[in-house]
N, C-alpha and C positions, 0 to 999 in steps of 0.2 A: 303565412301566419294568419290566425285567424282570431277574431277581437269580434267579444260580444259586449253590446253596451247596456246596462239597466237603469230605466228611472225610477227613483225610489223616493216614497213617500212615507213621513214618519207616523204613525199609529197616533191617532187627534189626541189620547191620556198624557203623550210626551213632550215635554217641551222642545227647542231647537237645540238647547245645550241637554240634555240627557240623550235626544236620541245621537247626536255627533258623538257623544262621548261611546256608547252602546256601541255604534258601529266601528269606530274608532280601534275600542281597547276589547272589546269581547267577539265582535261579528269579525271582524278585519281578520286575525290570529285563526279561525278557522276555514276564510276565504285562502288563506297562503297555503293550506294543508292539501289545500285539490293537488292530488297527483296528475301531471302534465302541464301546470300554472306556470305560465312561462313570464304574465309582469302582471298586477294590477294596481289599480291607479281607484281613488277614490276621489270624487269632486263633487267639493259643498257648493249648494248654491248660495249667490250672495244675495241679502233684505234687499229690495231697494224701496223704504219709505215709504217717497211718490208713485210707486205703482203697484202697491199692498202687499199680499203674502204670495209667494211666488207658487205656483204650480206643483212644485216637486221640490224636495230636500234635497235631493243628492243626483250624481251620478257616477255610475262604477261600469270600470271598463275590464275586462278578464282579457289576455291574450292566451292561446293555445293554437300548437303546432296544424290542428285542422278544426273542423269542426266533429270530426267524427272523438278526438280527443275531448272537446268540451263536453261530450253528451258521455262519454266514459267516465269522466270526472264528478258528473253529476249522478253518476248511478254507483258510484265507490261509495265505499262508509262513511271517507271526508265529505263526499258532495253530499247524504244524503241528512250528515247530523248539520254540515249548513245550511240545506234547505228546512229541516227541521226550526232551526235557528231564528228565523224569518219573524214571522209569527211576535215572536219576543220582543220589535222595534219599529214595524214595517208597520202600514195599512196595504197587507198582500193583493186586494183587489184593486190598488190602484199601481201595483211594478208592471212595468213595462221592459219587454227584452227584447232585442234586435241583433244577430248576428252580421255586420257590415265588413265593407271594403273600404279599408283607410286611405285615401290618398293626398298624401301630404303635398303641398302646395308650397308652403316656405319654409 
């Protein structure tokens, strides 16, 4: 299995609660449409007060059977009207993507 992870930063015009809800209820619904999507996982990051605004908003994990299926996925109609999608909620020059090896621990 192969699991890409992205950090996602929300576009400065949006607040914390628009862009959660954006990816949430409209980006999320075209993330599941990738042909070969085998789990994804969305994670907010949380405030923390004392040590101000955190780095990144989010982070999204894609699982697929290789990686040669994640870049197929991305070049389908689904992947490309999601990558279209971006734009809409993101500060794109600040996502970050990494294709990793999970090894679970506990």
């Amino acid at each position: 299995m192969a699991k890409v992870v992205f950090l996602v930063t929300r576009r400065p015009d949006l607040s914390r609660e628009e862009f959660r809800s954006y990816w949430r209820d409209v980006h999320a619904p075209l993330v599941a449409k990738l042909p070969g999507l085998r789990k994804y996982a969305q994670n907010l990051v949380i405030t923390d007060p004392a040590q101000g605004e955190p780095p990144m908003d989010g982070v999204a994990e894609l699982w697929f059977d290789s990686p040669d299926a994640f870049q197929a996925a991305l070049a389908a109609p689904e992947g490309q009207a999601m990558l279209a999608d971006v734009p809409n909620f993101l500060d794109a020059t600040l996502v970050r993507a990494a294709a990793v090896d999970e090894f679970t621990i506990v």
